[in-house]
C-alpha positions as CSV (number, residue, x, y, z in Angstrom):
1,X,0.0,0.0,0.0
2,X,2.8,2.3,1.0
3,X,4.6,2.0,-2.1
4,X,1.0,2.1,-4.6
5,X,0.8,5.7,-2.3
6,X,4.2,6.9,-3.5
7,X,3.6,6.0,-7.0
8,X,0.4,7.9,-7.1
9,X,2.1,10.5,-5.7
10,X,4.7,10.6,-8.6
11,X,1.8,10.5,-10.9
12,X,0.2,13.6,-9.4
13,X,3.9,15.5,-9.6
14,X,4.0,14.5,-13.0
15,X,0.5,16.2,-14.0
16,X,0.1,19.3,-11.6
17,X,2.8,21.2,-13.1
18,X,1.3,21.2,-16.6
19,X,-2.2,21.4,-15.3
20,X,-0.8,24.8,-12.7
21,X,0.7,25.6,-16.3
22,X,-2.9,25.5,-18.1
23,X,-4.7,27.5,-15.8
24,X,-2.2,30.3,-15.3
25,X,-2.8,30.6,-19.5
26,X,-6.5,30.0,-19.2
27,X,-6.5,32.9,-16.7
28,X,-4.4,35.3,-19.1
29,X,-6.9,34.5,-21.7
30,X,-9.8,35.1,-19.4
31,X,-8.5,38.5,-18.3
32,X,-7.9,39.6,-21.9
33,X,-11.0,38.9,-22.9
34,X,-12.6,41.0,-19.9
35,X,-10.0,43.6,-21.2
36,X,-11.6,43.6,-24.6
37,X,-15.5,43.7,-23.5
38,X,-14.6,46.7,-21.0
39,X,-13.2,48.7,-23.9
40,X,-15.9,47.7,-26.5
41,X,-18.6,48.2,-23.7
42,X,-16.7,51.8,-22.7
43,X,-17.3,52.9,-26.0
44,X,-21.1,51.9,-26.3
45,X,-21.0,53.6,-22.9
46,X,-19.7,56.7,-24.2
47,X,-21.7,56.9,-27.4
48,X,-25.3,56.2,-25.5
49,X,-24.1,58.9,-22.9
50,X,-23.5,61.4,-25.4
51,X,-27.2,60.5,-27.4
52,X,-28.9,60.5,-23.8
53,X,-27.2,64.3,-23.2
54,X,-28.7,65.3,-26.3
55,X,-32.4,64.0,-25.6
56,X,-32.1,65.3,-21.7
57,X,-31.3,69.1,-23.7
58,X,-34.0,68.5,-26.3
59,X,-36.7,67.6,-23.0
60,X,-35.1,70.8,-21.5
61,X,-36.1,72.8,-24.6
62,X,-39.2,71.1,-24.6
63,X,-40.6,71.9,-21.2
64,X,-39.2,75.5,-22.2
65,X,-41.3,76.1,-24.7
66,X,-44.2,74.0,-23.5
67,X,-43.7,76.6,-20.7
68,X,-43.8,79.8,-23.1
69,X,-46.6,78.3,-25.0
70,X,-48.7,78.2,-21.7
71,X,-47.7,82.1,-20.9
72,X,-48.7,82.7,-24.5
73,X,-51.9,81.5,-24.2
74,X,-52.7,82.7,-20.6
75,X,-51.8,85.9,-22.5
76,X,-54.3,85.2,-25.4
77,X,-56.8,84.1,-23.1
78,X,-56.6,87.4,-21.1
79,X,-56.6,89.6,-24.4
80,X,-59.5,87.7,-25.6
81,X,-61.3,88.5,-22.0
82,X,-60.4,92.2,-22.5
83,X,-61.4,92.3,-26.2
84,X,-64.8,91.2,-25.1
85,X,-64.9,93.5,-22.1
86,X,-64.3,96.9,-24.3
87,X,-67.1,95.5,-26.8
88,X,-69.6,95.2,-24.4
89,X,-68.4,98.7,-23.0
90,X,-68.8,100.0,-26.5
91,X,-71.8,98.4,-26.9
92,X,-73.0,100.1,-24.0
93,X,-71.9,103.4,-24.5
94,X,-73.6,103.2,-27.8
95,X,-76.4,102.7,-26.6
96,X,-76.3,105.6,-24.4
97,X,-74.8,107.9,-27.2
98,X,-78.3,106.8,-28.7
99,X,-80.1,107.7,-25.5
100,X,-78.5,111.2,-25.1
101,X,-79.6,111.9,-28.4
102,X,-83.5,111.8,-28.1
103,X,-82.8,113.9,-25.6
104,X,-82.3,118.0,-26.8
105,X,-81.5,119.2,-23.5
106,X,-78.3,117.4,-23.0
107,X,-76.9,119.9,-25.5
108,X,-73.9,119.6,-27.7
109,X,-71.3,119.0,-25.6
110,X,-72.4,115.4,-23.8
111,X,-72.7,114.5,-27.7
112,X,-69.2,115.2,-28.1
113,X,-68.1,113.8,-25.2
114,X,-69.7,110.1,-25.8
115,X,-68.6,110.1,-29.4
116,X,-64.6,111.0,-28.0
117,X,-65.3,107.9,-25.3
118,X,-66.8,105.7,-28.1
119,X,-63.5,106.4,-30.4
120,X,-61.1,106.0,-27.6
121,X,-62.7,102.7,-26.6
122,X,-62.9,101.9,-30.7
123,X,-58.9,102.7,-30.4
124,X,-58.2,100.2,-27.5
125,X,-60.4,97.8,-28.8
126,X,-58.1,97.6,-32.2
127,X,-55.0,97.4,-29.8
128,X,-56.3,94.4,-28.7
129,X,-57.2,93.3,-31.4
130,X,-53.6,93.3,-32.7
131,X,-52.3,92.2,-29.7
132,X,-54.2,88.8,-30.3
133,X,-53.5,88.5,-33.3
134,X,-49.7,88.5,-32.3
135,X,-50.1,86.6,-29.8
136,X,-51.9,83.6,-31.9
137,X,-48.6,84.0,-34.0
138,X,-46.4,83.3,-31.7
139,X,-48.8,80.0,-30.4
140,X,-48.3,79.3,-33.9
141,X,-44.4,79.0,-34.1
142,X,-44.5,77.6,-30.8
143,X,-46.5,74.6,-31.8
144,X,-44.2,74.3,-34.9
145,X,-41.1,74.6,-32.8
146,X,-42.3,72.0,-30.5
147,X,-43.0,69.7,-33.6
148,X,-39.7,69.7,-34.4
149,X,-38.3,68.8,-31.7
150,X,-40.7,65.9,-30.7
151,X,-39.6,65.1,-34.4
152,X,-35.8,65.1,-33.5
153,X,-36.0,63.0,-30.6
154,X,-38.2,60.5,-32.4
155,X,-34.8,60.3,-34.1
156,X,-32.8,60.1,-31.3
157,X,-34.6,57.4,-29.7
158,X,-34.1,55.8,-33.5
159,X,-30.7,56.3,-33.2
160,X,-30.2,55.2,-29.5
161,X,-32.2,51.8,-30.4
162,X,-29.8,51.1,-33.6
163,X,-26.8,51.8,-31.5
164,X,-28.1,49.5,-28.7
165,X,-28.6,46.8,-30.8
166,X,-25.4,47.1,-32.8
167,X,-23.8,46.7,-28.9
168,X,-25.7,43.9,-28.1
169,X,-24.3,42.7,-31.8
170,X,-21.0,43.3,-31.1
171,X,-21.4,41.5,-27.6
172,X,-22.3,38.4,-29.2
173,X,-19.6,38.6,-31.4
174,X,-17.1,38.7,-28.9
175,X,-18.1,36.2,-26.5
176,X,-18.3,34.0,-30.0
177,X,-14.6,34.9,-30.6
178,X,-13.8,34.3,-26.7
179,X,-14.9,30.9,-27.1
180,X,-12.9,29.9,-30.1
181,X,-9.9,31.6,-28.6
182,X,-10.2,29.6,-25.4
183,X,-10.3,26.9,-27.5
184,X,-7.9,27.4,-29.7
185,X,-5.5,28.2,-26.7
186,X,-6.7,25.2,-24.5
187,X,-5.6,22.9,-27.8
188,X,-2.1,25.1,-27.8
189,X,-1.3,24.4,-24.1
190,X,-2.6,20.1,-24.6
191,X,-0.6,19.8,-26.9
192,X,2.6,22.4,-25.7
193,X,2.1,20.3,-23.0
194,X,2.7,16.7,-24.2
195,X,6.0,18.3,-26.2
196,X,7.2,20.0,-22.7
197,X,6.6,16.5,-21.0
198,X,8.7,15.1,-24.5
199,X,11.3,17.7,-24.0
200,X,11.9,17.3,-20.6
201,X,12.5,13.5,-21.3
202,X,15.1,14.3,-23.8
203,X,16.9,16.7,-21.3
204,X,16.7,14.0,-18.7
205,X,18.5,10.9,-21.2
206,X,21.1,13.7,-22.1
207,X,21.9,15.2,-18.2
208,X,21.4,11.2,-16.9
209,X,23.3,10.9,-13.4
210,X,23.5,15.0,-12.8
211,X,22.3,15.0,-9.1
212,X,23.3,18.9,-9.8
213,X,20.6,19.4,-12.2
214,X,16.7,18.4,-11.7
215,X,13.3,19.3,-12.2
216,X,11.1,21.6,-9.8
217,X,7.7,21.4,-10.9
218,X,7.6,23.2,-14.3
219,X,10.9,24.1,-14.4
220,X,14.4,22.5,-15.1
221,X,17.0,24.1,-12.7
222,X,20.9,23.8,-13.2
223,X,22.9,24.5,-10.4
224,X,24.8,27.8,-10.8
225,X,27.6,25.7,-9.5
226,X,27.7,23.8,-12.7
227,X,27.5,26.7,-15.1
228,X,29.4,29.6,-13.5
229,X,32.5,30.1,-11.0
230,X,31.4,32.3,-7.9
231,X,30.7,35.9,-8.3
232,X,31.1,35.3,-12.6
233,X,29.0,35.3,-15.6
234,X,31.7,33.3,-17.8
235,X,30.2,29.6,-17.9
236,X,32.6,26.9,-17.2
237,X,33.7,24.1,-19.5
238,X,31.5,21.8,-17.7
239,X,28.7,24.2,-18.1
240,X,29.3,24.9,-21.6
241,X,29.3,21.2,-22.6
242,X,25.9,20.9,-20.6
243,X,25.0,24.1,-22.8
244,X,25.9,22.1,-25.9
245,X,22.9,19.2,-24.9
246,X,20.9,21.6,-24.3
247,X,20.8,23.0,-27.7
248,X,20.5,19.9,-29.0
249,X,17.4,19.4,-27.4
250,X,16.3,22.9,-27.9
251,X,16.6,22.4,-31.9
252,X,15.3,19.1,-31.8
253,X,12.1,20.2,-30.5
254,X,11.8,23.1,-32.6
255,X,11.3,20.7,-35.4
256,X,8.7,19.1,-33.3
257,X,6.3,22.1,-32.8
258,X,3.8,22.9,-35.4
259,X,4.5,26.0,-36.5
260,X,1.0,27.3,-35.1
261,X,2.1,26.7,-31.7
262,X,3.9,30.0,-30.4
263,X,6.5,28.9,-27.9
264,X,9.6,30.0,-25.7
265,X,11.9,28.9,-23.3
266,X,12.9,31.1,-20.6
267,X,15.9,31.2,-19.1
268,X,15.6,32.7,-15.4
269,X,19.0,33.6,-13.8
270,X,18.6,33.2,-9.6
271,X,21.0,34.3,-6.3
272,X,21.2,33.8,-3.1
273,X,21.0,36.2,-0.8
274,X,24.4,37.5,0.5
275,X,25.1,40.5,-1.1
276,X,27.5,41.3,-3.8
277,X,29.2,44.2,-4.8
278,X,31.7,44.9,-7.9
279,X,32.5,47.1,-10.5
280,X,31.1,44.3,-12.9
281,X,28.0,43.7,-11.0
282,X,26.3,46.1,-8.4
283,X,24.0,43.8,-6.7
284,X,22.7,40.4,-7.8
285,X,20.3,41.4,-10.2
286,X,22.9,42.5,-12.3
287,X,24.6,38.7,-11.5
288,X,21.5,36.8,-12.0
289,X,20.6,38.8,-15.3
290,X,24.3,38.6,-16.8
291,X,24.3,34.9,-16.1
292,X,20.8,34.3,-18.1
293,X,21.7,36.1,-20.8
294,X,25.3,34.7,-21.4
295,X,23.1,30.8,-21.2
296,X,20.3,32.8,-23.6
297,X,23.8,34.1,-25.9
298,X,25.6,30.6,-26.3
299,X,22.2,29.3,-27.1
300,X,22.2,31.6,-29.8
301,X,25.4,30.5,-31.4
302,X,25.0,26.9,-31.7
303,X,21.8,27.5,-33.8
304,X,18.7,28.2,-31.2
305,X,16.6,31.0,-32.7
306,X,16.5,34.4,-30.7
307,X,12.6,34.6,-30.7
308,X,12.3,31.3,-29.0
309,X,14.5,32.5,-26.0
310,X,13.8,35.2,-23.0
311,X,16.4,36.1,-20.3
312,X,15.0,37.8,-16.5
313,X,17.1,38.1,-13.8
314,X,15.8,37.9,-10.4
315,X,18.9,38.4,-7.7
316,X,17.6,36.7,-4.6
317,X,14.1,37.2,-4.4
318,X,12.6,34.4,-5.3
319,X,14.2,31.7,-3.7
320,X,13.7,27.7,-3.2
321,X,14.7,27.5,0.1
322,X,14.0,30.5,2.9
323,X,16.9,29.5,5.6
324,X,19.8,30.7,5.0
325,X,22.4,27.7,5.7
326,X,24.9,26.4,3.4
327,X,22.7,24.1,1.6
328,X,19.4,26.4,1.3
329,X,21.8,29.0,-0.2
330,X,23.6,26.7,-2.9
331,X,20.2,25.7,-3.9
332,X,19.1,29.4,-4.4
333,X,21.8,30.0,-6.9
334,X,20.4,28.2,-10.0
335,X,19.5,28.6,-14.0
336,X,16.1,27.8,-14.3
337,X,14.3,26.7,-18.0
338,X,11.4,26.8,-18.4
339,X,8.8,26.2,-21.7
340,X,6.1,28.5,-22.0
341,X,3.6,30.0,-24.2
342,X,4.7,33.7,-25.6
């Protein structure tokens, strides 16, 4: 039972670091997508914004002139009143004109004085008369005024549907390009990796016996011991002849891929923490990043492409082991490969 455990358990450390792998792409690919729908749905944002600004000022202007065209017709209404008032004084005075006269005793001068009230009132009353008319004008552009605009935010509405629907359109269309790209992505990491699990193989038959060099989950780690004197970013001869297999089996799974798949390796140079301090190198990020990039330069020369390799340097901050004795410290120091999507 105890030993059916421990080969379950190798089974599992097998798996996990290409499933770890797969999600930590899946998750790119989710948060690109979300990247993409909050810029197309910013936009349709902004565009309905700016429509709804434009329908909130035509309902301002609207309730403007609705308000004028009330005040008009108060106005109208109270002319109208007036208009009827002085014709029912004139009617009046008429009649008493007529009254005064039957009668000769009133003389002369009443006579004159009714007819001067009769044309003054016949004066007002044509006043008002214009005044009405003016002010059934202005009711009249008002109306068409207020036509138009209830005409141009029939439009807008128009408009604000069409764009609405061409958003919900584009929606579609990108959670129907999300889903081919996640699964065009989920066949690029199966099968990246089945050729990572092949590679690592290879790498294993040619480094057979090197208790100095092993794999930690994902990655393959070389001992900076085996590559590199202390303090130096010059690789040793028994680090460039371990460099030599590995560009074997760099270019021998390069003819592997499909070209479809876009793949790297990176090469991550590591410290450990005691400080140094030279001319040459200021701290150990400038160690660890020299040291990657001299692996990522003889790489180069014995035929690996450039745009399959990247070089990071990361001093002493993320090491293996956290205690700082002699064995936690030459484990920090390490080249580490490591196959990846670009």
């Amino acid at each position: 039972m105890a030993r059916g455990r421990a080969r379950r358990g190798a089974d599992y450390g097998e798996f996990w670091p290409g499933y770890v792998d797969a999600l930590s792409t899946l998750l790119l690919v989710v948060t690109f997508l979300m990247s993409i729908f909050m810029l197309a749905q910013y936009f349709a944002t902004q565009e309905s914004s700016g429509k709804d600004t434009a329908l909130k000022r035509l309902n301002r202007q609207i309730a403007e002139l609705t308000s004028i065209l009330s005040l008009e017709r108060g106005k109208t209404k109270s002319a109208e009143d007036e208009l009827a008032a002085l014709q029912a004084t004139l009617s009046t005075l008429r009649d008493e004109n007529t009254k005064l006269a039957g009668f000769a005793l009133s003389g002369d001068d009443a006579q004159k004085a009714a007819a001067a009230r009769i044309s003054s009132l016949t004066t007002d009353l044509e006043n008002q008369q214009e005044i009405s008319s003016e002010a059934l004008a202005k009711v009249d552009l008002l109306n068409q005024q207020l036509l138009s605009l209830r005409r141009q935010i029939a439009a807008l509405n128009d408009a604000l549907e069409a764009s609405e629907k061409k958003d919900q359109e584009a929606q579609d269309r990108i959670k129907d390009l999300g889903s081919r790209l996640n699964a065009a992505l989920a066949r690029q990491v199966q099968e990246l990796k089945r050729y990572r699990s092949d590679f690592f193989g290879r790498l294993r038959e040619l480094l057979a016996g090197r208790k100095d060099i092993r794999v930690v989950g994902d990655r393959f780690v070389f001992q900076s011991e085996v590559l590199f004197p202390s303090g130096s970013d010059l690789m040793t001869p028994e680090g460039l002849a371990a460099m030599d297999q590995l560009a074997s089996a760099i270019i021998e799974l390069e003819n592997q891929i499909p070209k479809e798949i876009e793949w790297a390796l990176q090469v991550d140079g590591h410290t450990d923490a005691q400080p140094i301090s030279t001319s040459q190198f200021p701290s150990n990020w400038e160690l660890s990043t020299a040291r990657a990039m001299s692996v990522v330069r003889y790489l180069i020369s014995h035929g690996v492409p450039p745009n399959r390799l990247v070089a990071a340097g990361y001093g002493e901050f993320a090491p293996l082991e956290r205690s700082n004795d002699i064995e936690s410290l030459r484990k920090n120091r390490r080249i580490e490969l490591k196959l990846t999507n670009r």
